[in-house]
C-alpha positions, 0 to 999 in steps of 0.5 A: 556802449553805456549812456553816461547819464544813465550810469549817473542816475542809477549810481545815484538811485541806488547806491550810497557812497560806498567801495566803488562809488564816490560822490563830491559837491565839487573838485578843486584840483587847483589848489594843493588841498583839493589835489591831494584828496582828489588823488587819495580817493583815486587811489583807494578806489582803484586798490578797493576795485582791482577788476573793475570800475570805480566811480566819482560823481562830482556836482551833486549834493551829499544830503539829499543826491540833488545834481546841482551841477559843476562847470565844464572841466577839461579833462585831457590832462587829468591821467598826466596828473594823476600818472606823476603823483601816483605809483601804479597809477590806474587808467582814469576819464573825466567826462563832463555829462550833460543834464537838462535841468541845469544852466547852460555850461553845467554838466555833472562830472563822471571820474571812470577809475580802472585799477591796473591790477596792482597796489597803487599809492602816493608816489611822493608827499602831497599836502598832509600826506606822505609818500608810499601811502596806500589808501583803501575804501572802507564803506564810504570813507578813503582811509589809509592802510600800512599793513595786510595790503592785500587787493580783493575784488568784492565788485564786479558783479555789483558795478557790471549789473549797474553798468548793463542797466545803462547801456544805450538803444537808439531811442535813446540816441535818436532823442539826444540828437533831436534835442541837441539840434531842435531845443538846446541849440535852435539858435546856433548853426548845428551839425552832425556825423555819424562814425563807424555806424554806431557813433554820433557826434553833434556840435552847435556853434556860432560859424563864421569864415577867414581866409577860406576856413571855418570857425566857431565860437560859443561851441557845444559837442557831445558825443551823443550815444554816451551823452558826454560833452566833448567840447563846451567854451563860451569864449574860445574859437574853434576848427573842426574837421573830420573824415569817416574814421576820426572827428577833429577840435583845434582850439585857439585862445586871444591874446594880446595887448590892448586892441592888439588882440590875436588868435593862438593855436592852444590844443589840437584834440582827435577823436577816432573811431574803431570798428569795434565800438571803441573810440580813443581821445588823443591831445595835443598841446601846441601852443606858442605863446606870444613875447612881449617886451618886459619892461612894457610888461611889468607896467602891465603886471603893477597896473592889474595888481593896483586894480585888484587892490582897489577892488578888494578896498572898494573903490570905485574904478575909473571907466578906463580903469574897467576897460582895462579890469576886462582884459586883466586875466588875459594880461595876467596870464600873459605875464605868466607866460613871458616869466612873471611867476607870481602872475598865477598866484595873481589870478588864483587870489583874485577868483572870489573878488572877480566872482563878486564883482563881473561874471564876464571877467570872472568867466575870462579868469576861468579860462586864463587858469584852465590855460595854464592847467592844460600847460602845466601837466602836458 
């Protein structure tokens, strides 16, 4: 089993970027720019890297390696992205890796790319490249190639040699779970469960009860063997169940209108355990969203685009006016949801100005958009 800390620190200590290896200061997969090259470097490390493992280390500094960090990204619909614009798409993970040395709610991003043996390109154009495109590595560099399309595996010995130096031990595992329990999360109801003799899973929330069930918010669960963070939102509730053999997440979002706020199942996740040492991750969307009447809707919608116009003008908002600014990327996403199409053309544009202007908005806005990501490539 490898620690994915450690694969991350030894990716960096002893490698530059080069054919198997890739490092970026952040993703943007929202935009059409940052999706198209986060597609081509998944593309040409997984032709440069027929039988074996290909890496992107995202959140650390080009110059100098120093992990600074990127925002938890959830990463369960990653492969469905990657699977509609790629032909012979490899097997893809995005992990979220914890380090201790950064703020809470920052991890380091680990992409885990394996090639399914064959010759894998662009399936249709995308941004400035076209479809039927091949990308392959050359030293650190994702480039394209029309001719000699050969695949050679010139990196197993490197990238098995890296993986054996983070396999984990359970001095490893104990020092995790005593640091998930007694330092990072001291302040928040902790549990722990340990699956198939091998696994343990820990998670940290504040817990409260209705109607008989049990739920968190402000949630931490990492997997701690191979120091992965599973689950982390500062805003959203969460259900947690498990039995010996699988440990389960039902994540629920607020929304409403005003004062009439409510909770809506978003995405059921199920992690089971194998008696081998293997695990799988199995998503569910299973979102209903609310119906409001269009009519009261377009008022909304008209509201929250005169907001960011004053703010983008600097005027001053009234103190209703900021009440309402705290429920705009709920509303806006909402409007979306009930046929508002430019509601998220909405939300994208006004990420700078909220960033400048609120962090708690600004945090809301982050989960309005990570919504529809999940919605969009189920």
């Amino acid at each position: 089993m490898i620690n994915k800390r450690l694969l991350v620190k030894n990716l960096l200590a002893h490698n530059d970027e080069n054919s198997f290896y890739d490092k970026k200061r952040f993703i943007n997969i929202g935009e059409r720019e940052g999706k198209a090259k986060f597609l081509k470097h998944v593309c040409a490390l997984a032709n440069s890297n027929p039988n074996n493992n290909s890496f992107i280390v995202i959140g650390v500094e080009d110059e100098d390696n120093k992990i600074v960090g990127v925002d938890f990204f959830d990463d369960s619909k990653i492969q469905n992205l990657v699977n509609a614009y790629l032909d012979n798409p490899p097997r893809i993970a995005y992990e979220n890796i914890p380090f201790p040395h950064l703020p809470e709610g920052k991890v380091v991003g680990l992409v885990t790319i394996r090639s399914n043996g064959k010759v894998c390109s662009l399936r249709k154009n995308i941004w400035k490249y076209y479809g039927g495109a091949v990308f392959f590595r050359e030293g650190s560099i994702s480039l394209p190639k029309a001719y000699g399309i050969e695949l050679h595996d010139i990196n197993s010995e490197a990238v098995a040699t890296i993986e054996l130096h983070a396999r984990n031990n359970i001095e490893l595992t104990l020092d995790g779970v005593i640091d998930f329990l007694n330092h990072r999360h001291k302040d928040l109801q902790s549990s722990y469960k340990v699956f198939k003799e091998q696994f343990v899973v820990c998670w940290a929330g504040h817990q409260k009860r209705a109607n008989g069930q049990v739920y968190y918010s402000r949630v931490d669960i990492e997997l701690i063997n191979e120091q992965v963070k599973l689950f982390y939102s500062a805003l959203d509730e969460i259900s947690i169940s498990y039995d010996e053999d699988s440990f389960g997440i039902v994540e629920y979002v607020q929304l409403g209108l005003g004062n009439q706020q409510k909770y809506y199942p978003l995405e059921k996740v199920d992690i089971l355990f194998q008696e081998n040492g293997m695990y799988q991750i199995q998503s569910e969307l299973i979102f209903d969203p609310p119906q409001y009447d269009r009519k009261t809707l377009h008022h909304i919608y008209n509201a929250n685009k005169a907001l960011i116009r004053k703010l983008e003008k600097g005027i001053p908002l009234k103190p209703s006016e900021k009440i309402d600014l705290t429920h705009l990327p709920a509303t806006f996403l909402i409007c979306y949801l009930n046929g508002f199409e430019e509601a998220r053309e909405q939300l994208e544009s006004a990420r700078d100005i909220l960033k400048r202007y609120d962090a708690d908005v600004y945090l809301s806005l982050k989960e309005s958009l990570r919504v529809l990501r999940k919605m969009k490539y189920s």
